[in-house]
C-alpha positions as CSV (number, residue, x, y, z in Angstrom):
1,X,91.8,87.7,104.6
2,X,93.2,89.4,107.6
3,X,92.1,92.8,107.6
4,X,93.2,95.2,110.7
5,X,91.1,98.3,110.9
6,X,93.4,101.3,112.5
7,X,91.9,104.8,113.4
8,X,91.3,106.8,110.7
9,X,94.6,109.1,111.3
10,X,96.7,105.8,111.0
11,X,95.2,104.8,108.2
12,X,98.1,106.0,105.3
13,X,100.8,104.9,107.9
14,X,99.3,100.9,108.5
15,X,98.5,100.8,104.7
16,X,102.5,102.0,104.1
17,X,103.2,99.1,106.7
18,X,101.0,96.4,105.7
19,X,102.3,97.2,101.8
20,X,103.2,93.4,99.9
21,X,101.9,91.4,103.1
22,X,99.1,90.0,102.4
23,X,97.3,91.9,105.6
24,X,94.0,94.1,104.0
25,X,93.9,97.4,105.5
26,X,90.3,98.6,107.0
27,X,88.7,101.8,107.9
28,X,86.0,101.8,111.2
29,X,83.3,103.9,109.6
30,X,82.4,105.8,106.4
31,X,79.9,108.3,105.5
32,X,77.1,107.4,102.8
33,X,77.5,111.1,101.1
34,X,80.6,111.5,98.7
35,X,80.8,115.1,99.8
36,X,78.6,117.8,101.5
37,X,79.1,119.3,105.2
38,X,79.6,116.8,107.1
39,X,82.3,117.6,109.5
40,X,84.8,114.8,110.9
41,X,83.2,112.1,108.8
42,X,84.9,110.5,106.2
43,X,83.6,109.6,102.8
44,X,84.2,106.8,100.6
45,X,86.5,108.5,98.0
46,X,88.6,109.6,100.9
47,X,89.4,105.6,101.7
48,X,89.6,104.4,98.2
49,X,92.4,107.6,98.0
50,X,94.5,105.8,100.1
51,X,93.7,102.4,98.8
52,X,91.9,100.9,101.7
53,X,90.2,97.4,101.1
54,X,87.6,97.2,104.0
55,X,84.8,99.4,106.0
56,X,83.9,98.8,109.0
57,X,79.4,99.3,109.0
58,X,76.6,99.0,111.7
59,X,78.8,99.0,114.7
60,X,77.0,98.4,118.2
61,X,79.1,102.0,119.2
62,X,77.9,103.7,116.0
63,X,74.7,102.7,116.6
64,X,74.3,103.0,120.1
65,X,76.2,106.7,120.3
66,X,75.3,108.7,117.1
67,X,71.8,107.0,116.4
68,X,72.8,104.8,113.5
69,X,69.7,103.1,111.8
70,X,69.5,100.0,109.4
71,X,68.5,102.6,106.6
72,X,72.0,104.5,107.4
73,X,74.0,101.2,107.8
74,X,72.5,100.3,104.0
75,X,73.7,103.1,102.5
76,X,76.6,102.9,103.9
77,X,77.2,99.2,102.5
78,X,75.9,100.8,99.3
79,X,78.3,103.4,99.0
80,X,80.8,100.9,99.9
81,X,80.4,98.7,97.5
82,X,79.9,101.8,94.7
83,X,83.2,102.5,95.2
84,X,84.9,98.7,95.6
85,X,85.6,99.0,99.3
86,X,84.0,95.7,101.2
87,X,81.8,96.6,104.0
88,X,82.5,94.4,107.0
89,X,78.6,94.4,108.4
90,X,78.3,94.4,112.1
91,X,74.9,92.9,113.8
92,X,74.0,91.9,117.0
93,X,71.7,92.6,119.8
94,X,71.4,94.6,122.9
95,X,71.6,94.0,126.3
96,X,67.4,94.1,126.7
97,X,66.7,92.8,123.4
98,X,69.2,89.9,124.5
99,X,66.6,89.5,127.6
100,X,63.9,90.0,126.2
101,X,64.5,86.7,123.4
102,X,64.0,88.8,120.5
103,X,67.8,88.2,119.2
104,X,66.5,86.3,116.4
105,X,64.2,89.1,114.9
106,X,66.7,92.2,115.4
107,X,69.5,90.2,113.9
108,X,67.0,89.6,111.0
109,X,65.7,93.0,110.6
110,X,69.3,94.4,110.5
111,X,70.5,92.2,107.7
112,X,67.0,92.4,105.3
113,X,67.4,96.5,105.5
C-alpha cells in the first residue's frame, strides 16, 4: 500500500483527495484513551471518524520529545488495532545507543513490549 500520513488538521482534506485512488490515508500519532482530558491528542474514534486506515506509533520524535515508553507505544498499537486502524510501528536506535553497539537489544526490547 501507499499510505501518506498528513498533519492531523489535513487529515479530512487528503482523505477527500486520496478518495477511489488506491493511496491509504495515515494519521502521525493517536492516543491509547478513547476519551478523558487529554488536550490536543487525538483518540482512535476520532481517526476511524474520518475513515483513516493507518497510525503512525513509537516515533523517534514522540519518544524522544514527550517521553514515549514501549508500554505507551503497546497500547497504542492496541487501541489501534481495537478499532481496525493499522499501526505503522516505528523502531530504531539512538545516537549513543548506535555507539555504544547495543542496536540489536533496543530494537528487540521495542518490538517484544
Amino acid at each position: 500500500d501507499v499510505v501518506v500520513c498528513p498533519s492531523f488538521i489535513a487529515l479530512q482534506k487528503v482523505r477527500e483527495l486520496t478518495k477511489g485512488t488506491n493511496i491509504k490515508v495515515g494519521a502521525q500519532n493517536m492516543h491509547f484513551e478513547e476519551n478523558g482530558a487529554f488536550t490536543g491528542e487525538v483518540s482512535a474514534p476520532m481517526l476511524k471518524s474520518l475513515d483513516i486506515d493507518y497510525v503512525i506509533i513509537g516515533h523517534s520524535e514522540r519518544r524522544e520529545y514527550f517521553n514515549e515508553t514501549d508500554e505507551t507505544v503497546n497500547k497504542k498499537i492496541k487501541k489501534a488495532f481495537e478499532y481496525g486502524i493499522l499501526p505503522i510501528l516505528c523502531v530504531g536506535e539512538t545516537l549513543s545507543e548506535r555507539e555504544g553497539n547495543t542496536t540489536e537489544a533496543k530494537l528487540e526490547c521495542q518490538v517484544e513490549k
